[in-house]
PDBQT receptor file of N, H, CA, C and O in Angstrom, charges set to zero:
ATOM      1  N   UNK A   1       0.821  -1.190   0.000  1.00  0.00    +0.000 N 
ATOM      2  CA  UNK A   1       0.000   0.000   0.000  1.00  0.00    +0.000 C 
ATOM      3  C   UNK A   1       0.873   1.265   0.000  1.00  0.00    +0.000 C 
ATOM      4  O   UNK A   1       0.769   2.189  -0.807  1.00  0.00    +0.000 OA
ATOM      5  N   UNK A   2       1.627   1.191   0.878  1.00  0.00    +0.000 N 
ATOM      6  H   UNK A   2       1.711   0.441   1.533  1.00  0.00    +0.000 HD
ATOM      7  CA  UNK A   2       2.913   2.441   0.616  1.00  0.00    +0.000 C 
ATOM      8  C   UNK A   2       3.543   2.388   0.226  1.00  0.00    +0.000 C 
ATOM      9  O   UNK A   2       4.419   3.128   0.673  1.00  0.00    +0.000 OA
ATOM     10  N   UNK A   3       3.921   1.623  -0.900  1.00  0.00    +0.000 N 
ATOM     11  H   UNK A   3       3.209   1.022  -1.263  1.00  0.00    +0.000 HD
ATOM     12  CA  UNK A   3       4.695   1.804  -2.328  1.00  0.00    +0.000 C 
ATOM     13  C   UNK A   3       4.206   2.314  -3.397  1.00  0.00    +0.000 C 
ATOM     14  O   UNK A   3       4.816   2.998  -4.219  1.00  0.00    +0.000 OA
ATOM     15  N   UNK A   4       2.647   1.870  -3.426  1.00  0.00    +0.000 N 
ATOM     16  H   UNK A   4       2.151   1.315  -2.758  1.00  0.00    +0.000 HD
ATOM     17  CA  UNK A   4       1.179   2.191  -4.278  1.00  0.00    +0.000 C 
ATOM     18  C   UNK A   4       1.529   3.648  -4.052  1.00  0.00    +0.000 C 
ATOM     19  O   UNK A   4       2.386   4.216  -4.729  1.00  0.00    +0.000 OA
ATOM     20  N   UNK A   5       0.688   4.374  -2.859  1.00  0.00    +0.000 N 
ATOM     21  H   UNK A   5      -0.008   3.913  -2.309  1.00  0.00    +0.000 HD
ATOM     22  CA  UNK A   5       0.500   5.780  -2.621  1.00  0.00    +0.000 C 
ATOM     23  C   UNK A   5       2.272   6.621  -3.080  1.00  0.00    +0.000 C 
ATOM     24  O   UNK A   5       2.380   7.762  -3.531  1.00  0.00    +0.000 OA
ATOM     25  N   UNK A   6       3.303   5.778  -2.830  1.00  0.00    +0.000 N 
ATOM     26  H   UNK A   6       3.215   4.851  -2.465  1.00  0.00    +0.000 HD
ATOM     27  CA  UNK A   6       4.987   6.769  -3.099  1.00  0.00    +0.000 C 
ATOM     28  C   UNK A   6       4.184   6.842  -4.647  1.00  0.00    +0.000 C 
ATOM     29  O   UNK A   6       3.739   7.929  -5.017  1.00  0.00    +0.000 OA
ATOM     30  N   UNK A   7       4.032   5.601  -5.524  1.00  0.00    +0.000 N 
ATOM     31  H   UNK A   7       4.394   4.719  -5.224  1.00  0.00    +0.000 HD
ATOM     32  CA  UNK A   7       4.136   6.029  -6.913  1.00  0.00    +0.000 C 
ATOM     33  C   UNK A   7       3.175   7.055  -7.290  1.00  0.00    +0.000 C 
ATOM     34  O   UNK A   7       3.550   8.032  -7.937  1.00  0.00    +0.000 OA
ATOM     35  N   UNK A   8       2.029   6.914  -6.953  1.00  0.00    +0.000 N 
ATOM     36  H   UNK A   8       1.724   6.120  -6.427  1.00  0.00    +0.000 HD
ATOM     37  CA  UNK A   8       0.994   7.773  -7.032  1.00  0.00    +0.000 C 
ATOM     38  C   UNK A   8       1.566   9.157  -6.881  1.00  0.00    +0.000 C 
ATOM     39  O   UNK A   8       1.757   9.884  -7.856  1.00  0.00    +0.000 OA
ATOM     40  N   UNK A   9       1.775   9.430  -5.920  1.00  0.00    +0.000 N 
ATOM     41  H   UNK A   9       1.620   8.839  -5.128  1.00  0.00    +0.000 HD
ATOM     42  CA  UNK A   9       2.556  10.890  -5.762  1.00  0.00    +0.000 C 
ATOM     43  C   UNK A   9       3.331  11.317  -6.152  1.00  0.00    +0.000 C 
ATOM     44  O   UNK A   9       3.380  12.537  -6.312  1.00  0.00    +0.000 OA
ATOM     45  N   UNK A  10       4.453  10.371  -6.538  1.00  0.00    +0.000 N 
ATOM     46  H   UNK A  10       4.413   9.381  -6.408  1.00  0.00    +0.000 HD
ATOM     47  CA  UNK A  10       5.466  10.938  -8.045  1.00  0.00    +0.000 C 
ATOM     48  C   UNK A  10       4.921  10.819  -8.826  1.00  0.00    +0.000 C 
ATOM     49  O   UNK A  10       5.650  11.258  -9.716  1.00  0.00    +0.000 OA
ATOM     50  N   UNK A  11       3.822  10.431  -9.382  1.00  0.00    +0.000 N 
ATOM     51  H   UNK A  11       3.230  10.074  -8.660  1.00  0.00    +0.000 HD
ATOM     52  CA  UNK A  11       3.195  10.553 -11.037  1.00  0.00    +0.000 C 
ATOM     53  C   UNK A  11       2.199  12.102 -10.763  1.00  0.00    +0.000 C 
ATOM     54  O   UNK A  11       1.567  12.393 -11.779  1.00  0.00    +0.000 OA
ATOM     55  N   UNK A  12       2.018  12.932  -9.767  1.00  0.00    +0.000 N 
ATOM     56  H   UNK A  12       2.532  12.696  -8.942  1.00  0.00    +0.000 HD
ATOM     57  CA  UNK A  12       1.131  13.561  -9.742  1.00  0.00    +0.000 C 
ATOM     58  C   UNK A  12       2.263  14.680  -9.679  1.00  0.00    +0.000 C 
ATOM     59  O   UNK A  12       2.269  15.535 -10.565  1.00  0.00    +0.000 OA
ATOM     60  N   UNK A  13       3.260  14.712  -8.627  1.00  0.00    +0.000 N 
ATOM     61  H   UNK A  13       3.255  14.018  -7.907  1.00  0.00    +0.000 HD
ATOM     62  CA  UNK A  13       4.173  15.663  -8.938  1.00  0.00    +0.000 C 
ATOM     63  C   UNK A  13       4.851  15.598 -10.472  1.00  0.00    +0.000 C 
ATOM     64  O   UNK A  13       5.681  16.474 -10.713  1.00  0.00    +0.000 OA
ATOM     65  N   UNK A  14       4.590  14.737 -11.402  1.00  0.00    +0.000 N 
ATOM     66  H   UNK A  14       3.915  14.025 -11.206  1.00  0.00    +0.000 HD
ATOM     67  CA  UNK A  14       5.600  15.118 -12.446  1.00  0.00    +0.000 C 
ATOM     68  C   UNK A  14       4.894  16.601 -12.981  1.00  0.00    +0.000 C 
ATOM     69  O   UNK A  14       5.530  17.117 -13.900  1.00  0.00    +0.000 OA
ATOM     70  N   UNK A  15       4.135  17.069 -12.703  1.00  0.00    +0.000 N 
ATOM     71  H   UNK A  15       3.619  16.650 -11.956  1.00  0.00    +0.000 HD
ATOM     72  CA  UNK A  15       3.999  18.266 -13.700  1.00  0.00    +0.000 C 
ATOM     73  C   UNK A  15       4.353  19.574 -13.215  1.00  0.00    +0.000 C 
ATOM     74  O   UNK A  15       3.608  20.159 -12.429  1.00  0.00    +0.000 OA
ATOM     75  N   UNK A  16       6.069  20.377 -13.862  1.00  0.00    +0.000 N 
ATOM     76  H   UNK A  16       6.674  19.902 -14.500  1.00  0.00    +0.000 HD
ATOM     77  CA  UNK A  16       6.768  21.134 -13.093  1.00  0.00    +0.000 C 
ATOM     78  C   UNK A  16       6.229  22.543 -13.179  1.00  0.00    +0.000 C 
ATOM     79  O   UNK A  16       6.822  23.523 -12.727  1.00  0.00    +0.000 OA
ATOM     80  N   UNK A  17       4.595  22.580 -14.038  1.00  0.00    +0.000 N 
ATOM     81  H   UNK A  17       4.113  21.784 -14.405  1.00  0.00    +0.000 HD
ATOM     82  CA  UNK A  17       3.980  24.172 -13.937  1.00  0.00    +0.000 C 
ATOM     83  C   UNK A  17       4.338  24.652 -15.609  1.00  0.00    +0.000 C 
ATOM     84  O   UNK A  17       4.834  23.952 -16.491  1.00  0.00    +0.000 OA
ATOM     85  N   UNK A  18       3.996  25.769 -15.665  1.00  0.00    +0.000 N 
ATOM     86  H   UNK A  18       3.593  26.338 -14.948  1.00  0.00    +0.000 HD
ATOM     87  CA  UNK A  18       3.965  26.255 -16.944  1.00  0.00    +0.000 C 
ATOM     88  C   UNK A  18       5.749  26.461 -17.882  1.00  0.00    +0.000 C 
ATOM     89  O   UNK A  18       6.922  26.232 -17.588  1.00  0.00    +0.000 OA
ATOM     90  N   UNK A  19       5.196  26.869 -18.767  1.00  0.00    +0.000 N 
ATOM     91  H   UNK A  19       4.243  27.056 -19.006  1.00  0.00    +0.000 HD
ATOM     92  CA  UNK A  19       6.878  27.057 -19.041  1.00  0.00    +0.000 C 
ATOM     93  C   UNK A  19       6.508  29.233 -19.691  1.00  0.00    +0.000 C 
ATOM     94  O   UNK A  19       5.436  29.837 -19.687  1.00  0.00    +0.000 OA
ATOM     95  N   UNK A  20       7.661  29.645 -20.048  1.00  0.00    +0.000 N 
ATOM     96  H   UNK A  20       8.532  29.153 -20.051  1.00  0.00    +0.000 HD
ATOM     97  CA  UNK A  20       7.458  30.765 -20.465  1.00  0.00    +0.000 C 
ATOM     98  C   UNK A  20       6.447  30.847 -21.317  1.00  0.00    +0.000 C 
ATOM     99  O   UNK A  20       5.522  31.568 -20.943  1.00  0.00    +0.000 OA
ATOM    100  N   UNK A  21       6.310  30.193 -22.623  1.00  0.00    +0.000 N 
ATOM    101  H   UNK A  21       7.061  29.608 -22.927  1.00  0.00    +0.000 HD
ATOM    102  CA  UNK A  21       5.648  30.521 -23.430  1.00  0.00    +0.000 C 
ATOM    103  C   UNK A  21       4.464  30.448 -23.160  1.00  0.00    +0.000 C 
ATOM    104  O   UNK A  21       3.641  31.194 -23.690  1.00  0.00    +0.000 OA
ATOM    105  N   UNK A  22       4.080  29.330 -22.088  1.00  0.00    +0.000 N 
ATOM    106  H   UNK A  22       4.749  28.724 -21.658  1.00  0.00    +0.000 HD
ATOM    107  CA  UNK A  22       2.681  29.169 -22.044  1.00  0.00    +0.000 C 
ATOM    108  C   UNK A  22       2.056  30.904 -21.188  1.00  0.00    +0.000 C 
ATOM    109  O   UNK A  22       1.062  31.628 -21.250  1.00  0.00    +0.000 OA
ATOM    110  N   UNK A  23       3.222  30.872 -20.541  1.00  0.00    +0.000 N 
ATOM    111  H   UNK A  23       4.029  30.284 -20.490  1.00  0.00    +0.000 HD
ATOM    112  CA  UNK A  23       2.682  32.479 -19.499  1.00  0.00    +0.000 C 
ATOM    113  C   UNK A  23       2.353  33.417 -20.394  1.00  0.00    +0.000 C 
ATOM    114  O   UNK A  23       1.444  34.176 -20.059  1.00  0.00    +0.000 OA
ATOM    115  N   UNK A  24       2.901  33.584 -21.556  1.00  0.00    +0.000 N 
ATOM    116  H   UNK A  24       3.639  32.967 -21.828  1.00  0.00    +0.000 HD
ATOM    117  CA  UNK A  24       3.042  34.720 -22.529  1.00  0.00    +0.000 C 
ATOM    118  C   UNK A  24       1.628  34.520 -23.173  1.00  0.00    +0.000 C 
ATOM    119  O   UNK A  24       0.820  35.431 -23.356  1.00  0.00    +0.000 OA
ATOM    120  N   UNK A  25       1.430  33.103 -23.513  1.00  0.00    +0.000 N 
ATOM    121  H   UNK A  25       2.086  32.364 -23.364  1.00  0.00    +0.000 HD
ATOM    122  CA  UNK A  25       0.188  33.287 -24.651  1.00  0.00    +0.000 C 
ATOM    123  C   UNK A  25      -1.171  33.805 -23.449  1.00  0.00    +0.000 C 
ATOM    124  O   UNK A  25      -2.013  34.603 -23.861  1.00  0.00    +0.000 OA
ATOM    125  N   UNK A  26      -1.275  33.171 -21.725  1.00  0.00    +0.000 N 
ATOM    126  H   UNK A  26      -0.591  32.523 -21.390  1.00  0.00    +0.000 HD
ATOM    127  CA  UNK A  26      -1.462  33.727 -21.055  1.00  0.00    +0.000 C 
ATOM    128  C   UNK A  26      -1.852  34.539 -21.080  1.00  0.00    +0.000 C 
ATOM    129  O   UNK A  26      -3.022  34.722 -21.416  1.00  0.00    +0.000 OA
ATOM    130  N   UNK A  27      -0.817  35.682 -20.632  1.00  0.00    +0.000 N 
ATOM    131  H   UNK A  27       0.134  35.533 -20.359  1.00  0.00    +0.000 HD
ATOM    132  CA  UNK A  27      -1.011  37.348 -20.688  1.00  0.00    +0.000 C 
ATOM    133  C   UNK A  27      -1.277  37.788 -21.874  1.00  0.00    +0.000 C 
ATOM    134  O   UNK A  27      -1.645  38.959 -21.956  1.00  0.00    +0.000 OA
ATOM    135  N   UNK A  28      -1.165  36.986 -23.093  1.00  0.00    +0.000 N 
ATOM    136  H   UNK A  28      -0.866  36.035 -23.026  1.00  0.00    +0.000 HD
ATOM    137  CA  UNK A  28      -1.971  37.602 -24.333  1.00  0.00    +0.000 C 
ATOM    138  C   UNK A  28      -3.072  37.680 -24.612  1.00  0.00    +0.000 C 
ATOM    139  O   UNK A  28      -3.696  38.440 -25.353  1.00  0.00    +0.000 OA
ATOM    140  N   UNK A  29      -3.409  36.648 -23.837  1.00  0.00    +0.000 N 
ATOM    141  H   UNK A  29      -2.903  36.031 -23.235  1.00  0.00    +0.000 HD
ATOM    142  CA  UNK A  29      -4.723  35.972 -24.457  1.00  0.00    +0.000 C 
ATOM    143  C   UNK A  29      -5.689  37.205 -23.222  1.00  0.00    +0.000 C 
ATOM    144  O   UNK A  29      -6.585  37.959 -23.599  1.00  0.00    +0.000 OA
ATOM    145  N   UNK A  30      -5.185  37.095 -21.784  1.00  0.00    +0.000 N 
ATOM    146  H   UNK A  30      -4.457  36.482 -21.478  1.00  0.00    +0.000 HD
ATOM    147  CA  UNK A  30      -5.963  38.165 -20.876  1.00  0.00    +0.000 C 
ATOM    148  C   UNK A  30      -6.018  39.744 -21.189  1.00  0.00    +0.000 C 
ATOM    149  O   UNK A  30      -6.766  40.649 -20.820  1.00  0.00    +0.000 OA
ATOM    150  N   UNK A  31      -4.799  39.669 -22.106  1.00  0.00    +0.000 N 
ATOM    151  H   UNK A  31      -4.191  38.934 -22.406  1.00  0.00    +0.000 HD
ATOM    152  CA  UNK A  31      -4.869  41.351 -22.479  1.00  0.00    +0.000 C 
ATOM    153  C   UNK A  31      -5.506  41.293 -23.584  1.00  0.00    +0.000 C 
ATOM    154  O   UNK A  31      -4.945  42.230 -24.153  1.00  0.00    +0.000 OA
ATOM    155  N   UNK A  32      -6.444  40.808 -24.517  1.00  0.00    +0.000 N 
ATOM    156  H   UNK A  32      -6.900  40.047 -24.055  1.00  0.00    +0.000 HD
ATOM    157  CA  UNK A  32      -6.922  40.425 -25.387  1.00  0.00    +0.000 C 
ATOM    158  C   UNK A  32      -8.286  41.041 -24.625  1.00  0.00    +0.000 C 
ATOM    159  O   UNK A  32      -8.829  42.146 -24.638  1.00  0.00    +0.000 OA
ATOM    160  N   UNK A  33      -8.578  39.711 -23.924  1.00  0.00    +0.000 N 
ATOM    161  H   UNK A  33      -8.137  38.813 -23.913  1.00  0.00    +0.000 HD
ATOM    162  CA  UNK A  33      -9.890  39.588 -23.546  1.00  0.00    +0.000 C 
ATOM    163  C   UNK A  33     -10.557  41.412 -22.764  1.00  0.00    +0.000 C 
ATOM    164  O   UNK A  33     -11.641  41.947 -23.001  1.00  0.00    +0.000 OA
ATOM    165  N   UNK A  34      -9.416  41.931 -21.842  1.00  0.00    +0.000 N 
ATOM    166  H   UNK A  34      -8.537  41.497 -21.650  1.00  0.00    +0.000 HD
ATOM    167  CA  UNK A  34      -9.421  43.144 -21.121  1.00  0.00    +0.000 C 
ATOM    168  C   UNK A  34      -9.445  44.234 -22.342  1.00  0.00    +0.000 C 
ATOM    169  O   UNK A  34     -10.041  45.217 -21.900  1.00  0.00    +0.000 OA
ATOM    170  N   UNK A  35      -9.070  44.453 -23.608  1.00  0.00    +0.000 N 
ATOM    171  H   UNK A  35      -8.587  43.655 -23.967  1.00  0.00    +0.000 HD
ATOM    172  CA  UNK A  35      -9.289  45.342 -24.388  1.00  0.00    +0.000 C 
ATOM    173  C   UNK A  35     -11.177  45.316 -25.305  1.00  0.00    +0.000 C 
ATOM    174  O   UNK A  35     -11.952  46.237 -25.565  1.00  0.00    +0.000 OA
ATOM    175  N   UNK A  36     -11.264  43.780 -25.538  1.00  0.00    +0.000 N 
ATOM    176  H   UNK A  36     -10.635  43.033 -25.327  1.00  0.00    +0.000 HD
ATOM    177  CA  UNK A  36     -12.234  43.657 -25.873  1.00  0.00    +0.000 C 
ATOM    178  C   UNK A  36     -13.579  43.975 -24.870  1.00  0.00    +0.000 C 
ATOM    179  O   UNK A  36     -14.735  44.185 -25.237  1.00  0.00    +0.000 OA
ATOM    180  N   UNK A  37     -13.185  43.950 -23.862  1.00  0.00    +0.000 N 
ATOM    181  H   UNK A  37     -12.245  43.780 -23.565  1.00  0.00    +0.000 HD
ATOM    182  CA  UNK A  37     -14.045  44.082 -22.774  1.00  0.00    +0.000 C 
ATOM    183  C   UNK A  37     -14.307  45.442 -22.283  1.00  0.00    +0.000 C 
ATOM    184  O   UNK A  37     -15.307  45.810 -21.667  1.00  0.00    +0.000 OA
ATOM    185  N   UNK A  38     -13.127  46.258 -22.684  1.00  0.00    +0.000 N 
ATOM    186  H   UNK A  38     -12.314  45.959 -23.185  1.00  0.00    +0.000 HD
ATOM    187  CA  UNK A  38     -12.895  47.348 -22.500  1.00  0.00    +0.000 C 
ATOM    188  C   UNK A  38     -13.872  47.988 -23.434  1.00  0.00    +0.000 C 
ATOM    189  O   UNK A  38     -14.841  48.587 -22.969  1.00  0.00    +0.000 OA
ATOM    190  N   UNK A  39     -13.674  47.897 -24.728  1.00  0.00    +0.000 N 
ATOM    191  H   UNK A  39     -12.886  47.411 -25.106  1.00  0.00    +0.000 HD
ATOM    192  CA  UNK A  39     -14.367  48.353 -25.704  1.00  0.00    +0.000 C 
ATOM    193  C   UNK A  39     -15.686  48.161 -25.519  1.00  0.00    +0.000 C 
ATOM    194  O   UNK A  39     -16.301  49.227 -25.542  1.00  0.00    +0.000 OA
ATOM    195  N   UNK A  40     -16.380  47.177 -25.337  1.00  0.00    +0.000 N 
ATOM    196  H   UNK A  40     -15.880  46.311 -25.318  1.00  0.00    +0.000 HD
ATOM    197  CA  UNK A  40     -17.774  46.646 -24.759  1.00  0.00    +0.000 C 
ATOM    198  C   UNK A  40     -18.089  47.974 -23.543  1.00  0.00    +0.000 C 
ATOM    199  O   UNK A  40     -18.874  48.816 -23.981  1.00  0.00    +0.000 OA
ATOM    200  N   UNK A  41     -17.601  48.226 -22.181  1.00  0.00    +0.000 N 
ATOM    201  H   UNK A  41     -16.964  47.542 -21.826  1.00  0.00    +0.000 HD
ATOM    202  CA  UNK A  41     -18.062  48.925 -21.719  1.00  0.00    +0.000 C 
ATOM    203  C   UNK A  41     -17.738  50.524 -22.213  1.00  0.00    +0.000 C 
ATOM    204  O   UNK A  41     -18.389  51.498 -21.837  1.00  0.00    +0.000 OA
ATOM    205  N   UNK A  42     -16.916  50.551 -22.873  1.00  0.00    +0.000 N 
ATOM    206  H   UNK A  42     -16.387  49.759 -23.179  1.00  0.00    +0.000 HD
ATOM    207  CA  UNK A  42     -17.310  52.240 -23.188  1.00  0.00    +0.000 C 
ATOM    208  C   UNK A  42     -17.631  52.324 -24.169  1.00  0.00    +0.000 C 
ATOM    209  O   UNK A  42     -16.848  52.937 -24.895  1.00  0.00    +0.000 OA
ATOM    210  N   UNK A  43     -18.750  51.871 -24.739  1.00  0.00    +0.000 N 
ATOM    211  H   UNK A  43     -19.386  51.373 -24.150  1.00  0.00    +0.000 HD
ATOM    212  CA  UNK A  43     -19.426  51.828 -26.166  1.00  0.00    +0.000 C 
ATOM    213  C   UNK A  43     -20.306  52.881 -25.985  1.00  0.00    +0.000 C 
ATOM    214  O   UNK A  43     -20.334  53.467 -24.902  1.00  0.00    +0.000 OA
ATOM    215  N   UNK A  44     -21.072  53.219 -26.959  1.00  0.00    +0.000 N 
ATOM    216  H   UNK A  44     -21.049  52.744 -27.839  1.00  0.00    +0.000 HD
ATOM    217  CA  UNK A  44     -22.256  54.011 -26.467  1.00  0.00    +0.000 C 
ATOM    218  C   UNK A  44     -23.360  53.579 -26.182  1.00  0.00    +0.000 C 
ATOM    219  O   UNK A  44     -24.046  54.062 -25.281  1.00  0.00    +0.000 OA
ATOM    220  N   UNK A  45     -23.785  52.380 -27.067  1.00  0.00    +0.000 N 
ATOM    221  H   UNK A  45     -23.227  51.988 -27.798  1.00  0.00    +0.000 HD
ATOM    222  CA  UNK A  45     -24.634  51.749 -25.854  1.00  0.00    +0.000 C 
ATOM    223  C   UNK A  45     -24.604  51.474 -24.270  1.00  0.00    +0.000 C 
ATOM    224  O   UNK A  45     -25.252  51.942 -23.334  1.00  0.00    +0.000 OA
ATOM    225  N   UNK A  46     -23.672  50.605 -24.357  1.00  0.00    +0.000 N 
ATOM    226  H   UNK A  46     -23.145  50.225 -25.118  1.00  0.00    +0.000 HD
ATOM    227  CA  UNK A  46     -23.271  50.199 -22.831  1.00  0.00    +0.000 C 
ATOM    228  C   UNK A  46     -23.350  51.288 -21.908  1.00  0.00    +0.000 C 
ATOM    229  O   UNK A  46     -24.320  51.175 -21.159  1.00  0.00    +0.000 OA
ATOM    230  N   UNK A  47     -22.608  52.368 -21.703  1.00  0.00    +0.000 N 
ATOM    231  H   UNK A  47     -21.820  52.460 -22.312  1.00  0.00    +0.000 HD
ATOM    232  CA  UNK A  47     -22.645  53.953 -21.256  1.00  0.00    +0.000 C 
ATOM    233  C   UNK A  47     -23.920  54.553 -21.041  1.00  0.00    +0.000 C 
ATOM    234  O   UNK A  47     -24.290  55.055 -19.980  1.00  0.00    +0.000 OA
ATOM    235  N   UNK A  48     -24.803  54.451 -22.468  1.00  0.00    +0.000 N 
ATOM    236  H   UNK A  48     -24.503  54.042 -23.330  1.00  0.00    +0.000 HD
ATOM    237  CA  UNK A  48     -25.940  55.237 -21.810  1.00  0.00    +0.000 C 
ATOM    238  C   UNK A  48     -27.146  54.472 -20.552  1.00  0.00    +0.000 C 
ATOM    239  O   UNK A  48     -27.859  55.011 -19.706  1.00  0.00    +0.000 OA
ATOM    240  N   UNK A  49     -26.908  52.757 -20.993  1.00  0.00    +0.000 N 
ATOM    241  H   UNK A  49     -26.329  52.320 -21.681  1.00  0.00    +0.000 HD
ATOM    242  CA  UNK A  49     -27.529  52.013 -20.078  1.00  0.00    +0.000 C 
ATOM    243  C   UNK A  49     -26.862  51.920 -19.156  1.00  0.00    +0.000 C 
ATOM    244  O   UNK A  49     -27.648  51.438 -18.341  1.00  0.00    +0.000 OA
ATOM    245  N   UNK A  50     -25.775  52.056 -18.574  1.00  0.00    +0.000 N 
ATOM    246  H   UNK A  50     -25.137  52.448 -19.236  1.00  0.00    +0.000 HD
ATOM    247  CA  UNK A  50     -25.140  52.280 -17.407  1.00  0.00    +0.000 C 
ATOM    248  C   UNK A  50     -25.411  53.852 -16.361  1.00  0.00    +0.000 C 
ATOM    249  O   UNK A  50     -25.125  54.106 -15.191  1.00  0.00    +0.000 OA
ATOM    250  N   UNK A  51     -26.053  54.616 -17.400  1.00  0.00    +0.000 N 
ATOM    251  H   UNK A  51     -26.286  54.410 -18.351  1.00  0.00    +0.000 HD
ATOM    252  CA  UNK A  51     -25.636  56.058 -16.939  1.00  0.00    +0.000 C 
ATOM    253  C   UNK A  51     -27.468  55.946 -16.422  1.00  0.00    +0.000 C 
ATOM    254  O   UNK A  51     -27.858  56.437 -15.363  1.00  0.00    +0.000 OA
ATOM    255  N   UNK A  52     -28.211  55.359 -17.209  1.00  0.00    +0.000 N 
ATOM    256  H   UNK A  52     -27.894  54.960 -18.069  1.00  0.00    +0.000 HD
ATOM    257  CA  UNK A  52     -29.845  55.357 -17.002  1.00  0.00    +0.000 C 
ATOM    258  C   UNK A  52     -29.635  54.529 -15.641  1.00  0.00    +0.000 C 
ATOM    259  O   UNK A  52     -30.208  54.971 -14.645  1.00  0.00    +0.000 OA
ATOM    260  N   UNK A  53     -28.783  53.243 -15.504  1.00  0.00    +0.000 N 
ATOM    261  H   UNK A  53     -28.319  52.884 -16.313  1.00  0.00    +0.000 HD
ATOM    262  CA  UNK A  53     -29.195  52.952 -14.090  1.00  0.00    +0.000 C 
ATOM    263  C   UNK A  53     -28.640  53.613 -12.900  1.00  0.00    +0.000 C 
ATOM    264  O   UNK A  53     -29.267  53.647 -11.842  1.00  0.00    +0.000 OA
ATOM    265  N   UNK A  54     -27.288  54.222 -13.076  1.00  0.00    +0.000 N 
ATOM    266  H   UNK A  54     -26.779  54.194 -13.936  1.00  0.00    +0.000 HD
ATOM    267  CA  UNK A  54     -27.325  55.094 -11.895  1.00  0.00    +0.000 C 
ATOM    268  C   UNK A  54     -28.583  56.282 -11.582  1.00  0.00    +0.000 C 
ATOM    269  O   UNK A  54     -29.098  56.808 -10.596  1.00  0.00    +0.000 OA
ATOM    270  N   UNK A  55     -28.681  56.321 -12.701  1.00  0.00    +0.000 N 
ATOM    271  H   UNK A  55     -28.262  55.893 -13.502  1.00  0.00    +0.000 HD
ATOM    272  CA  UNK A  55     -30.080  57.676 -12.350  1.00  0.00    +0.000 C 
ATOM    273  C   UNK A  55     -30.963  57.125 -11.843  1.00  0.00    +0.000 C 
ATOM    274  O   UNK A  55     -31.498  57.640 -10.862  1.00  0.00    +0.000 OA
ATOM    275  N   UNK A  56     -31.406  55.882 -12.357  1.00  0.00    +0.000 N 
ATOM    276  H   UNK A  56     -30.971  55.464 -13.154  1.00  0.00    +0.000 HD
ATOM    277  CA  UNK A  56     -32.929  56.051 -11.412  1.00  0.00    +0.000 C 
ATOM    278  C   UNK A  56     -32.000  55.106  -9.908  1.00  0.00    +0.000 C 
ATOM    279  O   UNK A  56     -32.558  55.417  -8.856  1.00  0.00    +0.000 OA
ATOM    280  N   UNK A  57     -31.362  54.575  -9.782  1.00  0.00    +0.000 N 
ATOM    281  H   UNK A  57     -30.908  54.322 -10.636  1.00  0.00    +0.000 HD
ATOM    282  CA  UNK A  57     -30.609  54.561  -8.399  1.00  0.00    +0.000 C 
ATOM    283  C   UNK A  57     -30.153  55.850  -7.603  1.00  0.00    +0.000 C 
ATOM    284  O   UNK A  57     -29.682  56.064  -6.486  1.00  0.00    +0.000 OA
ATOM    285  N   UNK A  58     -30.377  56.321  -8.285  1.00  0.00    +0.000 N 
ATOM    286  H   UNK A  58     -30.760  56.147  -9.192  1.00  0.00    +0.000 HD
ATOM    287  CA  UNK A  58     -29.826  57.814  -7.423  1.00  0.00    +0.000 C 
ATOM    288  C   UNK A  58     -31.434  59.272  -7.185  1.00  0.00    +0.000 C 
ATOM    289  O   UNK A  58     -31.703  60.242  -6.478  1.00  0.00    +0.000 OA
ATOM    290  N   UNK A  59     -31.960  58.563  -8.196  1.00  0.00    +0.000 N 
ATOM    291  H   UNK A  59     -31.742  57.774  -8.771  1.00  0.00    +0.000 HD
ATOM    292  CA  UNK A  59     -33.690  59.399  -8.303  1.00  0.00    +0.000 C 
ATOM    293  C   UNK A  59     -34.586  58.073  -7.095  1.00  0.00    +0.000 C 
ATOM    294  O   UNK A  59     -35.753  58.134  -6.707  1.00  0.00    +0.000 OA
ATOM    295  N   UNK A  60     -34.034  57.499  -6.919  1.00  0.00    +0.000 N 
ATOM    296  H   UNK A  60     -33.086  57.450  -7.234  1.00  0.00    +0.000 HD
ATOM    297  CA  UNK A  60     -34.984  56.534  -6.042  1.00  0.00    +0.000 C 
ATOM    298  C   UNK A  60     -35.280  56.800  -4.503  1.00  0.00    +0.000 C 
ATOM    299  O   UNK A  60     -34.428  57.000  -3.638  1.00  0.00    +0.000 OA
ATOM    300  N   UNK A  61     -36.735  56.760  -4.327  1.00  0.00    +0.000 N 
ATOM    301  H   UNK A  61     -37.427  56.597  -5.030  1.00  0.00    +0.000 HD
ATOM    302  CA  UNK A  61     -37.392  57.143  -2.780  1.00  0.00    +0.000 C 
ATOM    303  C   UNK A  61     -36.930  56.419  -1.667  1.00  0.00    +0.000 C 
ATOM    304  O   UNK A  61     -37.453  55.305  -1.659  1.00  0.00    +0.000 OA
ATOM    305  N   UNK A  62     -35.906  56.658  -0.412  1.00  0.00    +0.000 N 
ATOM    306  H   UNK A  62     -35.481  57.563  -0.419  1.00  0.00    +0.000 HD
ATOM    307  CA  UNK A  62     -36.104  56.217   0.599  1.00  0.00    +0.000 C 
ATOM    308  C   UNK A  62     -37.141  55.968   1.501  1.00  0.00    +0.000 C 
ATOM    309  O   UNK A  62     -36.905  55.422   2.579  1.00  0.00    +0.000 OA
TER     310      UNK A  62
């Protein structure tokens, strides 16, 4: 049984994490997504329905 569980645990540690490139496509792929996303909220749609719900949140009766 505890020879079982040693191997088990060296087959689970073999994986030593990313390597550079994978980090890079990473941060490409997130700065990708953050520009596109970016663009989405300051559209003019998006903006004016954002700007209508602070108003009536801010016009609203306590």
């Amino acid at each position: 049984m505890r020879e079982m569980c040693w191997k088990m645990w060296k087959l689970m540690r073999r994986d030593a994490g990313m390597v550079t490139s994978e980090y890079a496509m990473g941060i490409i792929a997130a700065v990708g997504f953050a520009a596109v996303l970016y663009a989405v909220v300051t559209s003019g749609q998006v903006n004016a329905e954002l700007q209508a719900i602070v108003k009536r949140a801010l016009s609203a009766r306590m």
